[in-house]
Wavefront OBJ file of the C-alpha trace (Angstrom):
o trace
v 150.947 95.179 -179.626
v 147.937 93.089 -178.628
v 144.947 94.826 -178.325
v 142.664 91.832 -177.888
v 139.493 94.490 -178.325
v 135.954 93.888 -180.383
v 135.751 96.755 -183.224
v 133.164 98.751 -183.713
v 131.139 96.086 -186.107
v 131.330 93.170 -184.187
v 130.549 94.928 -181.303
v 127.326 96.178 -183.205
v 126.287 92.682 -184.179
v 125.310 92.261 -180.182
v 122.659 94.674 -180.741
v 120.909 93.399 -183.384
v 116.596 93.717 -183.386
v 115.136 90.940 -180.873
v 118.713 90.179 -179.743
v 119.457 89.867 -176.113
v 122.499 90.273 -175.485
v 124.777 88.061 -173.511
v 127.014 88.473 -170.060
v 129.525 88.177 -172.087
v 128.852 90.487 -175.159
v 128.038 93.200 -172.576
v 131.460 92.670 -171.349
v 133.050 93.286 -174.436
v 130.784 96.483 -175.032
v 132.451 97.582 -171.740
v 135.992 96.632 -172.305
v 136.490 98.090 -175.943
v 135.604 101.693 -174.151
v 137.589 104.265 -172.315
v 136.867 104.419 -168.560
v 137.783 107.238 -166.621
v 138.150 106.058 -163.358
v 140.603 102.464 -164.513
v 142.127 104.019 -167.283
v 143.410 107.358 -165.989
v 141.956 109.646 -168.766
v 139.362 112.183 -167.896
v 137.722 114.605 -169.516
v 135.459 116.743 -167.480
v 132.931 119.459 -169.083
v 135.237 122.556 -169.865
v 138.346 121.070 -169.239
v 140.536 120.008 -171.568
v 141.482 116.062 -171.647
v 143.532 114.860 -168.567
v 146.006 112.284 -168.665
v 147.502 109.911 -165.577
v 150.647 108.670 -165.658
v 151.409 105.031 -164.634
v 153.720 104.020 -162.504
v 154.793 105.210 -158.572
v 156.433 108.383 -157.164
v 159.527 106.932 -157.360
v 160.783 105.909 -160.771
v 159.915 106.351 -164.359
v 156.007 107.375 -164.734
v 154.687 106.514 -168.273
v 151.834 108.768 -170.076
v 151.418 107.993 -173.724
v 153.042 105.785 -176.406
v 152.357 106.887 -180.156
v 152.329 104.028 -183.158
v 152.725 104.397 -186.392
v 150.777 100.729 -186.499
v 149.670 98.588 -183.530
v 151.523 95.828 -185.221
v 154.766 97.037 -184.005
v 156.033 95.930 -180.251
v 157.284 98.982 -179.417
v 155.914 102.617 -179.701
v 157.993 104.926 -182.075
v 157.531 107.752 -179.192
v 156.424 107.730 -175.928
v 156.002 110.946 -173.305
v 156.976 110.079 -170.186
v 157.497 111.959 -166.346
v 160.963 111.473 -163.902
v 163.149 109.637 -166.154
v 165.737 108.097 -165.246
v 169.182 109.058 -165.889
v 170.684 105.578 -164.913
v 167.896 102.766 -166.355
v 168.560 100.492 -163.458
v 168.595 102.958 -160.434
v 164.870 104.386 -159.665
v 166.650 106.639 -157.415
v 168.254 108.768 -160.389
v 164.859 109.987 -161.627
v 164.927 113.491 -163.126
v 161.870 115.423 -162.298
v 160.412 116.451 -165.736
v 158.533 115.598 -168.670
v 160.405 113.584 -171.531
v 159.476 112.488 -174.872
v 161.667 109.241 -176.069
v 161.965 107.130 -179.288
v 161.185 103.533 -180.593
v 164.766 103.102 -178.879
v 164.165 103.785 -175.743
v 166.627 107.496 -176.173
v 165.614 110.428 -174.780
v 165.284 113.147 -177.491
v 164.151 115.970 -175.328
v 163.320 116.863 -171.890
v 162.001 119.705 -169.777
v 163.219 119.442 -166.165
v 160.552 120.722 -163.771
v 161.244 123.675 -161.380
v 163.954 125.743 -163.294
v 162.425 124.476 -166.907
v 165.721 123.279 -168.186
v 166.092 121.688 -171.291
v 168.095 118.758 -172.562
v 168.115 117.705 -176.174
v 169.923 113.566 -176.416
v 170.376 113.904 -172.196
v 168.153 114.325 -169.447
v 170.300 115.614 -167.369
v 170.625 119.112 -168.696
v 173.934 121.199 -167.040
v 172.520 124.536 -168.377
v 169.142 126.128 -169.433
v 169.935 124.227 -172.840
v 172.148 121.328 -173.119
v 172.867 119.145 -176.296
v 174.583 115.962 -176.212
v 175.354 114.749 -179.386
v 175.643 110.678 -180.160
v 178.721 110.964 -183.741
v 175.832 113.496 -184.627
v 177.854 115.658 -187.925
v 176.257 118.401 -186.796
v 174.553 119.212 -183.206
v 172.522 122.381 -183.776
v 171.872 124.449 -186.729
v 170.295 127.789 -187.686
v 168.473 128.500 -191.004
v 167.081 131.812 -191.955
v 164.188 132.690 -193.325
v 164.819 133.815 -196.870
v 163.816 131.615 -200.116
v 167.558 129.848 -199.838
v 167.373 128.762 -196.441
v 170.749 129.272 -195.784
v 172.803 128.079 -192.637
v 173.751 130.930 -190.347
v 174.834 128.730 -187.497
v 176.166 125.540 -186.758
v 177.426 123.871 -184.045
v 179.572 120.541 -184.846
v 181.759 117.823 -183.327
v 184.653 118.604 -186.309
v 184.355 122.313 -186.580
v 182.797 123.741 -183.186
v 181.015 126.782 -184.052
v 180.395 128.351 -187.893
v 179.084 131.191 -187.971
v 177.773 132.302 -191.578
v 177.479 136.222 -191.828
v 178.395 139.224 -189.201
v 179.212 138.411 -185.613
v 178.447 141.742 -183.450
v 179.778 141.034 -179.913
v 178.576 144.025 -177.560
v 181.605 143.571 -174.873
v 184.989 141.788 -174.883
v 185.881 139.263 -176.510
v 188.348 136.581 -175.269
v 189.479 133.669 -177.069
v 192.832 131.072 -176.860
v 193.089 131.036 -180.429
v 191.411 132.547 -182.858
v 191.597 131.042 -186.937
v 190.777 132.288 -189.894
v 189.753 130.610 -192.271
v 189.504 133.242 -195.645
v 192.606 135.725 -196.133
v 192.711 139.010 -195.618
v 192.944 141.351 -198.714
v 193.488 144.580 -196.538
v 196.836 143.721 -195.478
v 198.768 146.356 -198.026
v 196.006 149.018 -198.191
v 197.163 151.873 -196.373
v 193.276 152.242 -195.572
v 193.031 148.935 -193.798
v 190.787 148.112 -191.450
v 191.358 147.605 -187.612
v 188.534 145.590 -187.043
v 189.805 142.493 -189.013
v 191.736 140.097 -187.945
v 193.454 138.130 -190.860
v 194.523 134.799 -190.758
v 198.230 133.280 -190.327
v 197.989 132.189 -193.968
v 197.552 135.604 -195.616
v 200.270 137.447 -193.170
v 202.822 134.715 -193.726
v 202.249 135.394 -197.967
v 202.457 139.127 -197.267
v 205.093 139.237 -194.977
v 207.019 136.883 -197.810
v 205.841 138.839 -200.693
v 207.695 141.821 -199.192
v 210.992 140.160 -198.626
v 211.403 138.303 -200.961
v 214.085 135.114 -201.636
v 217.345 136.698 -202.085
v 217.051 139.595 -199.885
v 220.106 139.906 -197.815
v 220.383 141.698 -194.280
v 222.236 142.082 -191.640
v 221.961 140.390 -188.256
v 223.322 140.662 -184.946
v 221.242 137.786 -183.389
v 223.091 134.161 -182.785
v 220.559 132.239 -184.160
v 219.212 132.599 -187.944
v 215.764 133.221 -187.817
v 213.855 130.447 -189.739
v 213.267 131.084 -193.570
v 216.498 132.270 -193.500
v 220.354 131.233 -194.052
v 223.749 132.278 -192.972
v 225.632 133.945 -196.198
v 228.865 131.445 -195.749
v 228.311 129.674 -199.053
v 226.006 126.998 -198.107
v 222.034 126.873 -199.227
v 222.980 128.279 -202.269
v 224.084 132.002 -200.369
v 227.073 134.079 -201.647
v 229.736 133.463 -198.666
v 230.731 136.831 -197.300
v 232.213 135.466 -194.032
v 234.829 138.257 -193.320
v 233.747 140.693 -196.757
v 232.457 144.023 -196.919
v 229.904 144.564 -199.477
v 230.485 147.369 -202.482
v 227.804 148.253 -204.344
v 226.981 147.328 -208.233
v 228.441 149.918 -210.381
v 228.227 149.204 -214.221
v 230.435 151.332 -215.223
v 233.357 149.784 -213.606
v 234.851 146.403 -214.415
v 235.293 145.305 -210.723
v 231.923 145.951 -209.395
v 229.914 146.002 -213.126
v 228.935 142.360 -212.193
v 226.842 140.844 -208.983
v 229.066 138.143 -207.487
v 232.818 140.127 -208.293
v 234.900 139.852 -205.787
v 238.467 141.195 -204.906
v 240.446 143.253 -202.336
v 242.702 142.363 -199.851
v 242.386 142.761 -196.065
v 246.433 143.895 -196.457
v 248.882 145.582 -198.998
v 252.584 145.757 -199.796
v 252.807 149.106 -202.345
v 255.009 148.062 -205.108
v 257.274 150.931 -206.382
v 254.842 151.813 -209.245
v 252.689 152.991 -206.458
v 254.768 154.775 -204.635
v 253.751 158.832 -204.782
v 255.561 160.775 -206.808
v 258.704 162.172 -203.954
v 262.267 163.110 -203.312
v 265.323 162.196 -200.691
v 267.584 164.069 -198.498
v 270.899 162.294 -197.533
v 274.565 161.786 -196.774
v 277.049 160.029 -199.929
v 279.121 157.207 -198.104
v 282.510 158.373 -196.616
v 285.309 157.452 -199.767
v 288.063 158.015 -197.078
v 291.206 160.279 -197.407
v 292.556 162.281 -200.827
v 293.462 164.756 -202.681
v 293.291 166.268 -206.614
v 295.907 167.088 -208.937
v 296.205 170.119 -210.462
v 299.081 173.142 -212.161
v 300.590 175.047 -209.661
v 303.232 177.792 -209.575
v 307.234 177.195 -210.988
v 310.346 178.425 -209.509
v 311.596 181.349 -211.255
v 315.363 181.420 -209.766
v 317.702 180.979 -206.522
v 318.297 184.247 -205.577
v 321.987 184.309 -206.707
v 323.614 187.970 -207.308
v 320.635 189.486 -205.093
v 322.093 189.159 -201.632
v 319.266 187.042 -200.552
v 319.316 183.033 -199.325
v 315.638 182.286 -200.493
v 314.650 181.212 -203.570
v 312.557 183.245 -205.704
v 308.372 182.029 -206.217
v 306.150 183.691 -208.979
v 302.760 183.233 -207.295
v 300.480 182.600 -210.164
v 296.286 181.532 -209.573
v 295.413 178.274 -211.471
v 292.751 176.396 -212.000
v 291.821 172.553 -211.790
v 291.368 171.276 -215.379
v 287.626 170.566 -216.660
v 286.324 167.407 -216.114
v 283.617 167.899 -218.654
v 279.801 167.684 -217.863
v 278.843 164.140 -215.655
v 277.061 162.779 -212.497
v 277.685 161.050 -209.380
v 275.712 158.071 -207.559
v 275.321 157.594 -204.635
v 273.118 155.567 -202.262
v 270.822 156.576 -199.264
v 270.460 154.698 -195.873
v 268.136 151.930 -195.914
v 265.016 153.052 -193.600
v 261.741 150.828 -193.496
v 260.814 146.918 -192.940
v 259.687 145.925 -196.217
v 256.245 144.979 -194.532
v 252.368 144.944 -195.708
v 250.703 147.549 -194.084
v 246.624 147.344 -192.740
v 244.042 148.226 -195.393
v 241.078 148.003 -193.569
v 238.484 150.729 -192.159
v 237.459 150.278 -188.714
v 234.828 147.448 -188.383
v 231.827 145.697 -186.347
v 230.803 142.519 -187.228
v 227.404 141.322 -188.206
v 226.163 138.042 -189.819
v 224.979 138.410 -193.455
v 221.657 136.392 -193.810
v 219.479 135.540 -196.883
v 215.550 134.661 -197.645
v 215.553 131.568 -198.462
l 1 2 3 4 5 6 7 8 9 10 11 12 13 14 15 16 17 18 19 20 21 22 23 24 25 26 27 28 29 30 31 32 33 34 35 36 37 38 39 40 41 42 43 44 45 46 47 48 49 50 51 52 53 54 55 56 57 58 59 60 61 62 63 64 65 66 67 68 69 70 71 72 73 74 75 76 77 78 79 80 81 82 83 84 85 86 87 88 89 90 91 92 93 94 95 96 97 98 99 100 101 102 103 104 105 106 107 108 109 110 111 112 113 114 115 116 117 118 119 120 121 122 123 124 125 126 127 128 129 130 131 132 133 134 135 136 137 138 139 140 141 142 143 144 145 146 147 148 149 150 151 152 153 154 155 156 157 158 159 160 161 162 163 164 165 166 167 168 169 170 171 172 173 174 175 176 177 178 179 180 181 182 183 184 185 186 187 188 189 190 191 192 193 194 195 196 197 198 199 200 201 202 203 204 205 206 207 208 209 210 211 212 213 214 215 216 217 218 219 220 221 222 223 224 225 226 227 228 229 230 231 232 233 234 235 236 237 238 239 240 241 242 243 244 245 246 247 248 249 250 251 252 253 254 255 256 257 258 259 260 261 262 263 264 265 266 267 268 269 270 271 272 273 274 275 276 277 278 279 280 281 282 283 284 285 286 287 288 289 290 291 292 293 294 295 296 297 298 299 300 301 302 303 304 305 306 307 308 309 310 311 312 313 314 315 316 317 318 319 320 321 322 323 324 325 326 327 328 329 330 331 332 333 334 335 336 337 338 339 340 341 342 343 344 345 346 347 348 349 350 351 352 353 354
């Protein structure tokens, strides 16, 4: 910045005892001082100092550029009145007063009328509005203890962190809500209702209590995820079309997880056959008789007047045989068949955790 002004010691060396001034030395005197009717500051008596903006209705107005040394071109911040929000359009003005930086960026304005504010825009949408430029973090909230500790932050990456309580007096709607630190309450039978913990911590409980190996049943078609058919494949038992018995260590078949055995049908073998008896009919051996002693003729009747011959009847018996059996063999009844060993039965899928 060129100032082109006499300082206060050259300007003191026109005044010097018998010295008469010049036209030109006088003009200097002038110049190098503040007038209030060319350079629109005034300060009247009991009033504070009153500054005019340059510039037209219409269009950017300027008030007052601050240096941090007059060597610089441009101020580091300037205040300025009806900004505009498109540089080459005086139309877009924004009625308000705005304080800029060396580049030329508004860094915050107060929009006249409703008193809006705009931090990085000067066209505020709402009684605050902060337009970030790749800013990490757009507005922040320290307290006031010795730590200084961040109780709110607003950022491009993260939206809204809030450190501490959040009271909310009315309801509270949200998309989505994430957690970001797990829940601890989840198996207390005194948890709270006024938590809400995040999908991390309820997917480790909810594995916790079922854990890998756990088999159900399930009557669904498709296997919920984390889990797998039981048909032999992902390392699951396969009990397609088994019942399950339960582990019993004190007997051989079922003394061992993994045993397996039965049969969905049986053919009894004659060693299990129930102790029973038969009623029948011998097969027919046909026509015959038995031998056996009978009676002898005594005489012929002669010298007794009669024709007929003469018959001692006499009982006799068949002779012994002695103690023995017979065999015989019954009608053939039956089909030789297995028969069905099953109970009545629903079917459901056997699933495992995974």
């Amino acid at each position: 910045m060129d100032i082109n002004k006499k300082n206060r010691t050259e300007l003191k060396a026109y005044f010097n005892v018998n010295d008469i001034p010049t036209e030109k030395e006088f003009a200097d005197f002038i110049d190098a001082g503040i007038n209030q009717a060319e350079d629109s500051i005034v300060k009247e008596q009991g009033s504070p100092l009153a500054i005019q903006a340059e510039g037209g209705d219409v269009g950017t107005q300027e008030i007052l550029d601050l240096y941090t040394s007059f060597g610089n071109n441009n101020p580091n911040w300037s205040f300025n009145l009806n900004p505009r929000v498109k540089s080459e359009d005086p139309n877009s003005s924004q009625s308000g007063f705005n304080i800029k930086d060396a580049t030329g960026e508004s860094r915050l304005f107060i929009k006249s009328g409703d008193g809006s504010i705009g931090v990085g825009t000067i066209d505020p949408e709402s009684k605050l509005t902060i337009r970030g430029n790749n800013d990490s973090s757009l507005l922040s909230v320290i307290d006031t203890t010795g730590q200084h500790t961040k109780i709110l932050e607003i950022t491009q990456k993260d939206g809204v962190s809030i450190t501490g309580s959040l009271n909310v007096d009315g309801d509270f709607t949200s998309k989505n809500i994430k957690a970001v630190a797990a829940n601890q309450d989840l198996g207390n039978d005194a948890a709270s209702d006024e938590k809400v913990p995040s999908q991390k911590a309820v997917k480790a409980y909810v594995d916790t209590r079922l854990p890998k190996g756990l088999i159900s049943m399930w009557s669904g078609i498709d296997i919920p995820r984390g889990w797998g058919l039981c048909d032999g494949t992902n390392n699951t038992p396969n009990l397609s079309g088994k019942f399950i018995v339960g582990l019993d260590k004190n007997k051989k078949d079922y003394n061992k997880i993994g045993n397996t055995g039965g049969a969905e049908t049986v053919k009894l073998t004659t060693e299990e056959l129930p102790s029973h008896n038969h009623s029948g009919t011998t097969n027919d051996s046909g026509n015959h008789r038995h031998s056996f002693t009978g009676a002898k003729k005594k005489g012929d009747g002669t010298g007794t007047g009669s024709s007929n011959d003469y018959y001692g009847s006499l009982t006799r018996n068949t002779a012994f045989a002695g103690v023995h059996t017979h065999s015989f063999k019954t009608n053939e009844t039956g089909s030789d068949k297995p028969h069905e060993n099953r109970p009545p039965y629903y079917v459901l899928a056997y699933i495992m955790k995974l």
